[in-house]
VMD Tcl script that draws the C-alpha trace (Angstrom):
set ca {
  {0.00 0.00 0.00}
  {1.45 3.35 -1.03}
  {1.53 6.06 1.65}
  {2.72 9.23 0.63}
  {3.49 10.37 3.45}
  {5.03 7.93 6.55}
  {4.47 11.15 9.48}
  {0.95 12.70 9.01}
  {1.18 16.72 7.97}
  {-1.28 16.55 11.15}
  {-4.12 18.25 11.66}
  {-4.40 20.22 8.24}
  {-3.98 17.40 6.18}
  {-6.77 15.26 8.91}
  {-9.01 18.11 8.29}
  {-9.09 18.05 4.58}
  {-9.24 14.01 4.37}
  {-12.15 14.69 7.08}
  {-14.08 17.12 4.93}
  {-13.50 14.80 1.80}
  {-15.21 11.90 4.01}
  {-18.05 13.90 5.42}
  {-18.77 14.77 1.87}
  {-19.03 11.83 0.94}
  {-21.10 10.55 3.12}
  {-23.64 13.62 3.18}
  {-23.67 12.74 -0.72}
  {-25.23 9.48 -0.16}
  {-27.25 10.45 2.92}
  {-28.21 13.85 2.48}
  {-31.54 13.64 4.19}
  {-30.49 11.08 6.68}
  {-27.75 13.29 7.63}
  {-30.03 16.09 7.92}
  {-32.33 14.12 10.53}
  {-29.53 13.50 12.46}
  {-28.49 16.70 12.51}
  {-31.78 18.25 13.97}
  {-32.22 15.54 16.60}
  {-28.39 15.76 17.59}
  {-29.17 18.86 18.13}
  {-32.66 18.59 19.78}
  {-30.80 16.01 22.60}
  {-27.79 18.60 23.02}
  {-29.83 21.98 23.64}
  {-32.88 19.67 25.97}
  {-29.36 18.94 28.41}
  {-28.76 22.88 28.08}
  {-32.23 23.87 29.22}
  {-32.49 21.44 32.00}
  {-29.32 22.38 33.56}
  {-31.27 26.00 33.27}
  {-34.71 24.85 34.30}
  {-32.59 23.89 37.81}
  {-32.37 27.83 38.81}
  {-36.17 28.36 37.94}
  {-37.28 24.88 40.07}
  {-34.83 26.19 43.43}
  {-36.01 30.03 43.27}
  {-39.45 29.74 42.46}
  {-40.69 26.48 43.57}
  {-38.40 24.71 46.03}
  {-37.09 27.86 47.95}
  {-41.36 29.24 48.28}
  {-41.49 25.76 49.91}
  {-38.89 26.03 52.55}
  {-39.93 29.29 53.76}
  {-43.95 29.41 54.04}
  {-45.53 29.10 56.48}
  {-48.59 27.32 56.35}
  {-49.62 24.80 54.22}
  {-47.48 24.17 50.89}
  {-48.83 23.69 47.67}
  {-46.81 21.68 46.07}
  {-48.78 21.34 42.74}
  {-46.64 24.13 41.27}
  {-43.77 21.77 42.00}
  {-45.35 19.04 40.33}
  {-45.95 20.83 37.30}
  {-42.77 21.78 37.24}
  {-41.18 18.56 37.97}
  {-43.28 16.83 35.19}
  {-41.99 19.64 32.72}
  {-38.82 18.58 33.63}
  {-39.54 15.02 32.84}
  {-41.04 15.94 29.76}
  {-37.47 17.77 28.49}
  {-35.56 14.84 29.88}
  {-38.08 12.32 27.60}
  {-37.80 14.33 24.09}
  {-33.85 14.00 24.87}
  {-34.07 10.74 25.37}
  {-36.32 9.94 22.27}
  {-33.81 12.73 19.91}
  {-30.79 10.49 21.08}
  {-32.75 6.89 20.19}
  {-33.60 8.28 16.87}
  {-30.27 9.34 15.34}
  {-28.48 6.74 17.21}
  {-30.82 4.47 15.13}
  {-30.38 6.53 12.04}
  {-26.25 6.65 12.21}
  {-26.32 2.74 11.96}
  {-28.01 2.99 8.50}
  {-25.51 5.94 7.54}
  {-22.74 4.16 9.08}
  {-22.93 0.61 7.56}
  {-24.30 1.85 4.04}
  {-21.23 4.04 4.01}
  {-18.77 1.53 4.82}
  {-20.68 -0.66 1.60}
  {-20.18 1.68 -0.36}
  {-16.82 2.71 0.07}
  {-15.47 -1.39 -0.46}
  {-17.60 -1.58 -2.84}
  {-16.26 2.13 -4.80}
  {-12.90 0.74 -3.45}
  {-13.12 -2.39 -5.28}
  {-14.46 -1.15 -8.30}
  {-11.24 1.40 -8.35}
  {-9.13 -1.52 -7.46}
  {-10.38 -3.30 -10.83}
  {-9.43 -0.61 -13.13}
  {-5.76 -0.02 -11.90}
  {-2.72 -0.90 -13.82}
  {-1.08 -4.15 -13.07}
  {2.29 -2.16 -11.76}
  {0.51 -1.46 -8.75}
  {-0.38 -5.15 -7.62}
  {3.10 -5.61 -8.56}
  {4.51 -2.80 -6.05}
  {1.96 -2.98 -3.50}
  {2.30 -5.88 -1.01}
  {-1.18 -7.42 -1.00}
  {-1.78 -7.95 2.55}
  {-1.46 -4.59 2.97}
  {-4.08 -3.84 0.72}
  {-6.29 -5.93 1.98}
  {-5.86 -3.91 5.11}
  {-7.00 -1.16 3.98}
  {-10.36 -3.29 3.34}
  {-11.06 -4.50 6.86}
  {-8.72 -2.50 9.31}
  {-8.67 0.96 7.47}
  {-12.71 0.99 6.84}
  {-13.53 -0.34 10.02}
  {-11.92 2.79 12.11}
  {-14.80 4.88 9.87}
  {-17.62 2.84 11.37}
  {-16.46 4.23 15.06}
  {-16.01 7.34 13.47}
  {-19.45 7.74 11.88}
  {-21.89 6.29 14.32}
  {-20.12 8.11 17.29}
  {-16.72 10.03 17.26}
  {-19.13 12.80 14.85}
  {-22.45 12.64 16.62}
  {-20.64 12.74 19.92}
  {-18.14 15.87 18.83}
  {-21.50 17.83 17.18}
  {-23.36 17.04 20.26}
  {-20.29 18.49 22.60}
  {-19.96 21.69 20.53}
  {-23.65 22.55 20.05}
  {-23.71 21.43 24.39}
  {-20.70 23.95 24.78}
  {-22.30 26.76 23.02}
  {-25.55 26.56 24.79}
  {-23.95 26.06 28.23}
  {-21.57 28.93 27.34}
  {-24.47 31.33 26.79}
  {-26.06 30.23 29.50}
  {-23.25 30.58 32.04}
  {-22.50 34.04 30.58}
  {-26.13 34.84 31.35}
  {-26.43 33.65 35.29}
  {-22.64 35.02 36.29}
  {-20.04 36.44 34.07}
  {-17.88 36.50 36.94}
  {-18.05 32.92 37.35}
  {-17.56 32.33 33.73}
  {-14.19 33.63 33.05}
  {-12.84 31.28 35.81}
  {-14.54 28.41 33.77}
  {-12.85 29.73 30.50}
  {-9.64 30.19 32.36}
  {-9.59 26.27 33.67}
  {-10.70 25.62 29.65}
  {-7.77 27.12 28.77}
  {-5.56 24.76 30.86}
  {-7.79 22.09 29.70}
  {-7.23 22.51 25.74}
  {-3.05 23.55 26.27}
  {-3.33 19.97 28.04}
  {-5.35 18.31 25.22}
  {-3.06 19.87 22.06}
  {-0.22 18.27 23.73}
  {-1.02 14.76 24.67}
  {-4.02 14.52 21.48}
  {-1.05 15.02 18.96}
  {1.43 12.13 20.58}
  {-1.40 9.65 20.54}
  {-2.36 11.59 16.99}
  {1.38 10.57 15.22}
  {1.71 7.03 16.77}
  {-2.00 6.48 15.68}
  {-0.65 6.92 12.09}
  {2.20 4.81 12.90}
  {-0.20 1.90 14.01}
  {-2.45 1.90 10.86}
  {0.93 2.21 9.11}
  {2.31 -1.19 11.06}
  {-0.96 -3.02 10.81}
  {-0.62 -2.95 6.99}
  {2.78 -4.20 7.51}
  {1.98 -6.87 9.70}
  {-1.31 -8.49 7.18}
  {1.18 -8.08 4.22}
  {3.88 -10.06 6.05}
  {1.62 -12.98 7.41}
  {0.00 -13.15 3.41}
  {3.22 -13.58 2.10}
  {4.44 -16.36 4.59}
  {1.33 -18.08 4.34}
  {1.88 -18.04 0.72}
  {5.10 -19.11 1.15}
  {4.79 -22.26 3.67}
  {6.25 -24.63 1.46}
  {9.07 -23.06 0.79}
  {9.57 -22.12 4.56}
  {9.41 -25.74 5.38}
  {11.70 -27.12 2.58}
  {14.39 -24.45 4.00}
  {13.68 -24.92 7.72}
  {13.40 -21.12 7.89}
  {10.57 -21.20 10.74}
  {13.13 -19.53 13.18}
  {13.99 -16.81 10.48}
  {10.06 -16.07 9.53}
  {9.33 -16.21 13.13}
  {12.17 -13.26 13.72}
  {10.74 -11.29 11.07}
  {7.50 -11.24 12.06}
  {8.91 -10.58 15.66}
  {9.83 -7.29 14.09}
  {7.03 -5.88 12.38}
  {4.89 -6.93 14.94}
  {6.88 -4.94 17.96}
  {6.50 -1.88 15.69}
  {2.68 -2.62 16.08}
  {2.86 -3.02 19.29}
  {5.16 -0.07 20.30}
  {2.84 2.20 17.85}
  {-0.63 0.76 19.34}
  {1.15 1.08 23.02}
  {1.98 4.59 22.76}
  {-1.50 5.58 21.21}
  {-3.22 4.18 23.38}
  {-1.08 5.05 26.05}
  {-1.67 8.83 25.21}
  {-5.44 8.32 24.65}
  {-6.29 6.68 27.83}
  {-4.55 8.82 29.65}
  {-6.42 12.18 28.39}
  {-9.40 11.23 29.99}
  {-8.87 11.03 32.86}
  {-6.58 14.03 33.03}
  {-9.36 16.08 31.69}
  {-11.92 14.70 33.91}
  {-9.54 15.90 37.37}
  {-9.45 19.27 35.81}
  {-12.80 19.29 34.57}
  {-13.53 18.67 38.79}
  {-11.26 21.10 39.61}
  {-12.76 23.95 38.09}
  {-16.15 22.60 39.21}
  {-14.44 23.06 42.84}
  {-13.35 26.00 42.61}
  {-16.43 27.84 40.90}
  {-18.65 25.80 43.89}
  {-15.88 27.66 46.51}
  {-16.36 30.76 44.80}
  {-19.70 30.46 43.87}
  {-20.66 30.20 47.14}
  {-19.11 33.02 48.71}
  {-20.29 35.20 46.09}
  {-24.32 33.51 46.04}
  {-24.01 34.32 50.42}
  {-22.53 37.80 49.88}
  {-25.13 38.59 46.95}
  {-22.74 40.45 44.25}
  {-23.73 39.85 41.15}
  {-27.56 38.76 42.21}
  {-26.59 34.78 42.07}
  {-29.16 33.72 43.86}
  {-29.32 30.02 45.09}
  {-30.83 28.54 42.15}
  {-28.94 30.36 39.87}
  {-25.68 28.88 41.82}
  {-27.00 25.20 41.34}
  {-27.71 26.01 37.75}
  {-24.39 27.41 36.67}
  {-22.58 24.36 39.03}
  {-24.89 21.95 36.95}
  {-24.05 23.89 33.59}
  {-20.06 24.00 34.50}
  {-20.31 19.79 34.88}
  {-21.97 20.25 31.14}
  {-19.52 22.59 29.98}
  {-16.30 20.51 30.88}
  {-17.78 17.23 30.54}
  {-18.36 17.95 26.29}
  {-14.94 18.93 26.32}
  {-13.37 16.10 27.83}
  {-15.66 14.17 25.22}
  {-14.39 15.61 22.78}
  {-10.51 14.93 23.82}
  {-11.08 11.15 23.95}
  {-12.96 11.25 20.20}
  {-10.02 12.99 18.68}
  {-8.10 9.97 19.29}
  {-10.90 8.13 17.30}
  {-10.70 10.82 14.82}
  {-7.06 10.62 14.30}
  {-7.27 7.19 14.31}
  {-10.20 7.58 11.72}
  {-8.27 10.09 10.02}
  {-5.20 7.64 9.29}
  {-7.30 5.25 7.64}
  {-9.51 7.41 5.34}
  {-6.09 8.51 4.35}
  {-5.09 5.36 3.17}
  {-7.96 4.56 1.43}
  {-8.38 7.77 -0.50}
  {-4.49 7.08 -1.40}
  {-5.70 3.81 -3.36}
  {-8.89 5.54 -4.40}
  {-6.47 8.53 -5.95}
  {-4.47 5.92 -7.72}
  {-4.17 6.77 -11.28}
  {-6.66 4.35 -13.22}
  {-5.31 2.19 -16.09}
  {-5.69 4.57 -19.43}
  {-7.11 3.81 -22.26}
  {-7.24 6.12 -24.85}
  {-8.00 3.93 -27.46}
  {-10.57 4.28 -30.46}
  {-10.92 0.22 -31.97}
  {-13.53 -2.29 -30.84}
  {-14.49 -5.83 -31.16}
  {-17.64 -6.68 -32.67}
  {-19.29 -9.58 -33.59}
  {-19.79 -9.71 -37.98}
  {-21.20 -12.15 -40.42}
  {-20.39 -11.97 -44.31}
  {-23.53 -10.77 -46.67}
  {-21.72 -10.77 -50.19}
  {-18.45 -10.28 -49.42}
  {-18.66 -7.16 -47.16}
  {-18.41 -7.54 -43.04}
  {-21.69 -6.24 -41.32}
  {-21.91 -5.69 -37.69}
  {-24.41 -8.02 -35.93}
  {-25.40 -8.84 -32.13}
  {-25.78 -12.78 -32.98}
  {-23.04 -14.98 -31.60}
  {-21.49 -15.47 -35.13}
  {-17.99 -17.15 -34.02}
  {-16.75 -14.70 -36.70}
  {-14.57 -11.20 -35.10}
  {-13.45 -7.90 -36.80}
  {-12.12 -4.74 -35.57}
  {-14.68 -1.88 -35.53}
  {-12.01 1.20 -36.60}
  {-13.47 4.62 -36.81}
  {-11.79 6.99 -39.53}
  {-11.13 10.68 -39.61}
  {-13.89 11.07 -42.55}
  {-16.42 9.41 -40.56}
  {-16.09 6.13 -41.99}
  {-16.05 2.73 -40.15}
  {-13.53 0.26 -41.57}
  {-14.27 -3.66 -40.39}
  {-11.02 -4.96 -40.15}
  {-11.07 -8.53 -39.65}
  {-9.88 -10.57 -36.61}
  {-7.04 -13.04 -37.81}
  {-4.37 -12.81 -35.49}
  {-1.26 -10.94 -37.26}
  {0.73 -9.65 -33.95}
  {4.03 -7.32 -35.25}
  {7.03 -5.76 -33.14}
  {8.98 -3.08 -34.72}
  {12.53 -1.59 -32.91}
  {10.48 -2.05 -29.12}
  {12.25 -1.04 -26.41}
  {10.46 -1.40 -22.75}
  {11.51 -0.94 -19.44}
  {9.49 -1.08 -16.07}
  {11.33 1.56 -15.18}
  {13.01 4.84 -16.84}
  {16.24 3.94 -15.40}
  {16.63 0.08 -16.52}
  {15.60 -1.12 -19.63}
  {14.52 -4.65 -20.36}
  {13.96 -5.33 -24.03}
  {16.08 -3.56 -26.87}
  {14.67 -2.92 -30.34}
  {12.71 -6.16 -30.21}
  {11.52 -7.05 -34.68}
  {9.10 -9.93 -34.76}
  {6.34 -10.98 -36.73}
  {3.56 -13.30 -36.38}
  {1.35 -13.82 -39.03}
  {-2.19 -15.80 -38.31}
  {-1.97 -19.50 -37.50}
  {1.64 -19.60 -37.05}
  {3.92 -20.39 -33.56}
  {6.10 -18.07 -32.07}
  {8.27 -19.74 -29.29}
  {10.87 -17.72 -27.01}
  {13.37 -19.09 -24.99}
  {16.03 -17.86 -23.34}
  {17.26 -17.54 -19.13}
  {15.04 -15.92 -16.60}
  {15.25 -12.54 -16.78}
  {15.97 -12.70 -20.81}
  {12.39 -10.55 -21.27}
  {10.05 -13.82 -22.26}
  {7.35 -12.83 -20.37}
  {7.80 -9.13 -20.45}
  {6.78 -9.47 -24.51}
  {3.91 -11.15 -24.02}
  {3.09 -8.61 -21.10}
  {3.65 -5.70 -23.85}
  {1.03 -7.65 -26.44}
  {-1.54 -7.37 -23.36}
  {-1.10 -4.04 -22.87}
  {-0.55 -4.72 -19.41}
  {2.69 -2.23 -19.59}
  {3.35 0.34 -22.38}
  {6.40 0.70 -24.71}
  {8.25 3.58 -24.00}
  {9.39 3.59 -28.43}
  {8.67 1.59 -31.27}
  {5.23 0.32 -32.36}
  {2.85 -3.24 -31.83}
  {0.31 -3.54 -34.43}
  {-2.26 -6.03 -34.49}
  {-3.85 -7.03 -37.82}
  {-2.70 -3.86 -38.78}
  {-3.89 -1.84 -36.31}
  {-1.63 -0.32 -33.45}
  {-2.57 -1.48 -30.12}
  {-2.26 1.56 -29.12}
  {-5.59 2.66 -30.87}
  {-7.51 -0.78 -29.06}
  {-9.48 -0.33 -26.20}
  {-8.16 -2.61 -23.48}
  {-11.04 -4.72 -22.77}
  {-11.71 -5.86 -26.50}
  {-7.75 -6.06 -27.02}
  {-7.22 -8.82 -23.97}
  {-10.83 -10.09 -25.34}
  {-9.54 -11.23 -28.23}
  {-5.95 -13.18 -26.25}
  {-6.16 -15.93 -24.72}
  {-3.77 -17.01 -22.11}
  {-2.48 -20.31 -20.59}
  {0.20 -19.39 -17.19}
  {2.97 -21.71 -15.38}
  {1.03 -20.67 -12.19}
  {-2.46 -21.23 -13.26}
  {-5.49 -19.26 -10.69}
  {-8.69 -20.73 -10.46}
  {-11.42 -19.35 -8.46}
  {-13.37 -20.16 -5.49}
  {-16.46 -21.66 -7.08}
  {-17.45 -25.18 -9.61}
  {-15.10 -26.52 -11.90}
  {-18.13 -25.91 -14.37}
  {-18.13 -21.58 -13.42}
  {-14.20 -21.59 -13.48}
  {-13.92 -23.17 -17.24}
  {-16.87 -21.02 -17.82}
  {-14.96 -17.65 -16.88}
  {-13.57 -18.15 -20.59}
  {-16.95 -17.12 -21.84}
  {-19.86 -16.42 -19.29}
  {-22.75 -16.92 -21.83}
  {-21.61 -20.41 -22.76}
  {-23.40 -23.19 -22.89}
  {-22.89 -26.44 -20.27}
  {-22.22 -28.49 -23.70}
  {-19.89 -26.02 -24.99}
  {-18.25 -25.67 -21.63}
  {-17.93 -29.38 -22.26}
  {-16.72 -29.93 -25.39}
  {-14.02 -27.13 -24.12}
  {-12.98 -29.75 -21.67}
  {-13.14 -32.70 -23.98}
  {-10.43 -30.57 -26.35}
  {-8.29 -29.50 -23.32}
  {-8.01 -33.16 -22.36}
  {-9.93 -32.32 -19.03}
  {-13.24 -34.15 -19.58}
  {-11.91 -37.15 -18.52}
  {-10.73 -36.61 -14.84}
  {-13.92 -34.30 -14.10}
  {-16.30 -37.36 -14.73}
  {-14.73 -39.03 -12.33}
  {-14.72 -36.81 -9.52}
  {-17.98 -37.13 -7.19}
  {-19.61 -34.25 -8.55}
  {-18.23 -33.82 -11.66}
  {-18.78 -30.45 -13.15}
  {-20.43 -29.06 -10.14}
  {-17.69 -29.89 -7.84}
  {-16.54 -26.72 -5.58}
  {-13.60 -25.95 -5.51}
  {-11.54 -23.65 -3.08}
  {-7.85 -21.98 -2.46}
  {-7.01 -21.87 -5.82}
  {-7.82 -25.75 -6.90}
  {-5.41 -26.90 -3.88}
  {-7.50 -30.59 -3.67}
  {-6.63 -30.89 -7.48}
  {-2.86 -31.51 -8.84}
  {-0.94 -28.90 -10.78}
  {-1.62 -30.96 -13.83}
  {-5.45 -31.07 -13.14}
  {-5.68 -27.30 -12.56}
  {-3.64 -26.56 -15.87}
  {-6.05 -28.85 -17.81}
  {-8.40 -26.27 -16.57}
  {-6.79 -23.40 -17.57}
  {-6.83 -24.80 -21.10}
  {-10.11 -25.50 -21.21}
  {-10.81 -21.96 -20.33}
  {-8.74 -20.74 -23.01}
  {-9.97 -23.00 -25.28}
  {-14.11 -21.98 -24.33}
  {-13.18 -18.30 -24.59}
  {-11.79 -19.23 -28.78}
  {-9.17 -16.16 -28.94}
  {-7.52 -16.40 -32.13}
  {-4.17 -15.46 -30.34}
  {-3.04 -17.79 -27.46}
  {-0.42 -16.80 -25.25}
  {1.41 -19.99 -23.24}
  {3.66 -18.80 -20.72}
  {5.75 -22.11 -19.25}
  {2.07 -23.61 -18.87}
  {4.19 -27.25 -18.70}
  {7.43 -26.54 -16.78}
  {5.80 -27.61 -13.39}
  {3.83 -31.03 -14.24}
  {5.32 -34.31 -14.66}
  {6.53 -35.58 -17.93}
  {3.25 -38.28 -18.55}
  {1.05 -35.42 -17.25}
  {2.81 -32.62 -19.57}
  {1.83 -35.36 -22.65}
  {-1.65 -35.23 -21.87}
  {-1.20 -30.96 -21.28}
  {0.63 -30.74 -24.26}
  {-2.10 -33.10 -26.48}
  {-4.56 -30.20 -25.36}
  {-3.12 -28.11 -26.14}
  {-1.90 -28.63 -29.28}
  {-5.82 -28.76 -30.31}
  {-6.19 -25.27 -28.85}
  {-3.37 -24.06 -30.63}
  {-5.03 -25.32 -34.41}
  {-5.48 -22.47 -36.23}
  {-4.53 -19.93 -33.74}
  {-1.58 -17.39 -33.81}
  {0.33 -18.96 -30.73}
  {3.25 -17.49 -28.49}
  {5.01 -19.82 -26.39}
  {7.28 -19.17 -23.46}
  {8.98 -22.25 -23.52}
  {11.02 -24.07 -20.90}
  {11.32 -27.50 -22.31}
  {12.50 -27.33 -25.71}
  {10.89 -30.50 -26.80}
  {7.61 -28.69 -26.78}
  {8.69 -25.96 -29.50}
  {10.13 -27.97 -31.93}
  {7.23 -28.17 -34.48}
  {7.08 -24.04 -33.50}
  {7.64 -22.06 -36.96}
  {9.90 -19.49 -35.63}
  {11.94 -19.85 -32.53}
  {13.26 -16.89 -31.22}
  {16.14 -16.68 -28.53}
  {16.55 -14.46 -26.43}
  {19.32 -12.70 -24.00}
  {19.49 -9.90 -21.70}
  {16.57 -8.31 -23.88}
  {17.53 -8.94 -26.80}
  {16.51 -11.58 -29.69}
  {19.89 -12.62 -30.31}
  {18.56 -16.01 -32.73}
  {15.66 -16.65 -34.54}
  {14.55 -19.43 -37.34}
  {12.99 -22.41 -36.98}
  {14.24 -25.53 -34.91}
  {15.79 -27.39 -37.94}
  {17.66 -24.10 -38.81}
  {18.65 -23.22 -35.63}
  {20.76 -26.71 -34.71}
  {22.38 -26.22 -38.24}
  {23.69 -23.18 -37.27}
  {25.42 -24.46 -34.45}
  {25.55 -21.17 -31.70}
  {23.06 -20.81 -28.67}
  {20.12 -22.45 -29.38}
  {21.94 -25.93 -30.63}
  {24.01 -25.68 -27.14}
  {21.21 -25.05 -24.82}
  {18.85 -27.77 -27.16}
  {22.43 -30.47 -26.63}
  {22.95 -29.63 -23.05}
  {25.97 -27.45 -23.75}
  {23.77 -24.38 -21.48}
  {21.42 -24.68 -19.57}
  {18.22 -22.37 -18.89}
  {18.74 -20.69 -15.45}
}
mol new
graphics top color blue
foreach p $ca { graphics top sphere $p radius 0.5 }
foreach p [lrange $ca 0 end-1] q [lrange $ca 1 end] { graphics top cylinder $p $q radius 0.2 }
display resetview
């Protein structure tokens, strides 16, 4: 997960990433969030006027009480005391209502943002799944959300309800004594230095433990992912040491925010009783002497208002942890949600055509039959038909700007023929077939397919139209009948069939218990690596691209399991335009041109017959004289 920033800017930068959520919730909810709003503030200013109501119940009911003397009456006091009740009742009801109302804002919120998170996700480049560890974006999904539920539902409600609370009280206070009021403003004073101070530690190390937490799910993905390997190499010790490590940074970072947070409390609270002592000790002496007319009720009602003015403010010090906290993660999930999206500038679609006397015509039926839809400048749309004619001229590519990996690559590929590479790791196999996917972009030269450069192809209908076999096949959670179906999601159960029968695949599928509607789960693990490849051809071979791509799709099976992978294939590759990534060399040796490859460059290329009669890289590595590393 990319952060851009490792210290937050503080509070400016939490304010902005605040507004930014608040709009976007208030977008969603706008009358919702209006509702709570009023009743927020309905519950906030019925606290205000009882603390008030206190002054009025002492002077002019309680107090006539006390000092008649005959009878009492005390239906004044009941009246009174049932008013009271009744303010105390539409608080109540105002703080049930958008209490009940913030869950609905709250969770639909938090669905929406995973699901506009996801969506984002699906339409970035693949250089940032390659440079982003994925445990720590899968953080950002649980952890990082989950802060905005506490946030929503009560760090806001509770910080609108303090500030509307302090207002009121504020007014009020100034009203009964001024006197009185500038020592509660004075002890506020000592109050908020106190807060600034100990709010921004807990503030940075909050950072730091969203920061860690990302850390720590990216490490334990990557070990899990790696258990074999662990095992094989008896590294337990050394994975057990490195997680050691991230996960004291998590702990130091959650220690010391929470360390700070838990502490503010209660350090507000003593000084929040403190100034309540020492306006009831000067209160008092000025209520007995009478300056200022602060009569007896009026004393109560400003003690009872100073316990409502500190209280919101020592409220509001323990939700600006929450906030911060809050704060940290909405920054790291508008930092994937400000990713730049995969471009795609281009122009060309696929369409489905059918032939009415020799001239290609759109149509919406399921004709089998492809061509290019290519808009012109005059206005004109050309049909250019899909064969499968792939061309590299002088490509150079690098991941980077400051290493290059290919060097004016020249190859052609002209419809039904196979292209093999070979060449060590690290020789730029894959990285060609990466460029014909458009999952990276050349930096010079040109690809043209059937004519037309890639370039000018809309993404979707360009990878539409390749079909791809990997080394490290991926099948989803789900039936062996949806996963061969993800070729083509309209197809048929006989064509996802007779897609099986060609990859070779029908055959073990019967025989499992279920057959075609077995689930499967973790990637295939209850099938073998040459079951699960059988799988990925028949996908390949359902979805019918007239260009395959066949990255290593045998170097990890046995050699009687890579006959049966290599029989399917070799239907699926009848007819198509087929690039192979090859790491056994007896599986090119029918290919038309071989090309091989070094340090990014094609440094051979011919066929396999020519190739051993020239005697130089290609006839050593093919005799045993090299070796593929």
């Amino acid at each position: 997960m990319r952060v851009k920033n490792n210290k937050p800017k503080a509070d400016k930068q939490s304010i902005e990433v605040l507004i930014r959520l608040l709009r976007y919730v208030i977008s969603r909810y706008k009358l919702t969030s209006f509702l709570v709003f009023v009743f927020v503030l309905i519950s906030s200013l019925t606290s205000v006027v009882s603390s008030l109501f206190l002054k009025s119940l002492i002077d002019d009911y309680v107090t006539p009480i006390l000092v008649s003397e005959g009878v009492a009456d005390f239906t004044p006091l009941f009246h009174a005391l049932c008013m009271m009740g009744a303010i105390y009742l539409i608080g109540t009801v105002s703080t049930y209502i958008y209490s009940f109302l913030l869950i609905k804002i709250s969770q639909g919120t938090m669905k929406r943002i995973r699901d506009d998170l996801f969506t984002h996700m699906e339409k970035l480049p693949i250089c940032y799944f390659d440079t982003h560890h994925h445990g720590d974006i899968m953080s950002v999904y649980t952890n990082d959300i989950d802060t905005l539920r506490q946030l929503i539902s009560q760090s806001i409600p509770q910080l609108l309800s303090s500030l509307i609370t302090v207002i009121g009280v504020f007014i009020s206070m100034c009203f009964l004594s001024f006197y009185l009021t500038i020592i509660v403003i004075v002890m506020v004073f000592v109050m908020k230095q106190v807060m600034t101070k100990i709010a921004g530690k807990s503030g940075k190390y909050f950072f730091d433990q969203q920061q860690n937490l990302g850390k720590v799910n990216g490490y334990i993905e990557e070990m899990m992912n790696g258990q074999k390997v662990i095992k094989v190499f008896t590294h337990e010790e050394e994975t057990k040491e490195g997680f050691d490590a991230v996960n004291t940074s998590l702990f130091i970072s959650s220690y010391k925010a929470n360390m700070y947070s838990n502490i503010l409390m209660p350090v507000m609270g003593n000084l929040g009783n403190i100034s309540y002592v020492l306006t009831a000790l000067i209160g008092g002496l000025v209520s007995i002497y009478g300056i200022g007319g602060l009569t007896l009720g009026g004393l109560a009602s400003f003690l009872q208002l100073n316990r409502n003015f500190t209280m919101p403010i020592a409220q509001i010090s323990q939700q600006i942890n929450f906030v911060i906290m809050a704060s940290a993660g909405a920054t790291r999930i508008f930092d994937v949600m400000d990713e730049e999206k995969e471009v795609d500038e281009g122009i060309v679609t696929l369409t489905n055509v059918k032939d009415e006397n020799g001239v290609l015509v759109p149509t919406k039926e399921n004709t089998s039959k492809w061509a290019w839809c290519h808009p012109r400048e005059n206005g004109e749309i050309e049909y250019v038909p899909l064969v499968g004619n792939v061309i590299f001229e002088h490509v150079d590519f690098g991941y980077t700007d400051k290493k290059q990996i290919l060097h004016d690559i020249n190859l052609y590929a002209q419809q039904g023929q196979k292209v093999a590479f070979v060449g060590a790791t690290g020789a730029g196999k894959t990285t060609i077939t990466n460029l014909i996917n458009r999952f990276y972009d050349i930096q010079s030269g040109s690809i043209t397919y059937d004519g037309i450069d890639i370039k000018l192809i809309k993404k979707d209908d360009l990878r539409r139209s390749l079909g791809i076999v990997l080394q490290d096949t991926h099948l989803f959670t789900g039936t062996i009948r949806d996963n061969i179906r993800y070729g083509k999601k309209d197809a048929s159960d006989e064509e996802v069939i007779a897609a099986a029968k060609l990859a070779n695949a029908h055959t073990f599928i019967k025989h499992l218990e279920h057959g075609y509607d077995t689930v499967i789960s973790g990637d295939g693990a209850s099938l073998s690596q040459g079951q699960r490849q059988l799988l990925s051809i028949a996908r390949a071979a359902l979805a019918n691209s007239p260009v395959l791509i066949l990255d290593e799709a045998t170097s990890s099976i046995d050699s009687r399991t890579e006959k049966i992978v290599q029989d399917g294939m070799d239907k699926l590759m009848e007819g198509r335009t087929v690039f192979v990534i090859a790491h056994r060399l007896s599986t090119i040796k029918n290919s038309d041109v071989i090309m091989v490859m070094d340090q990014g460059r094609i440094i051979e290329r011919g066929n396999h017959e020519q190739l051993i009669a020239e005697k130089k890289t290609y006839y050593q590595l093919y005799t045993g004289g090299l070796e593929l590393d």
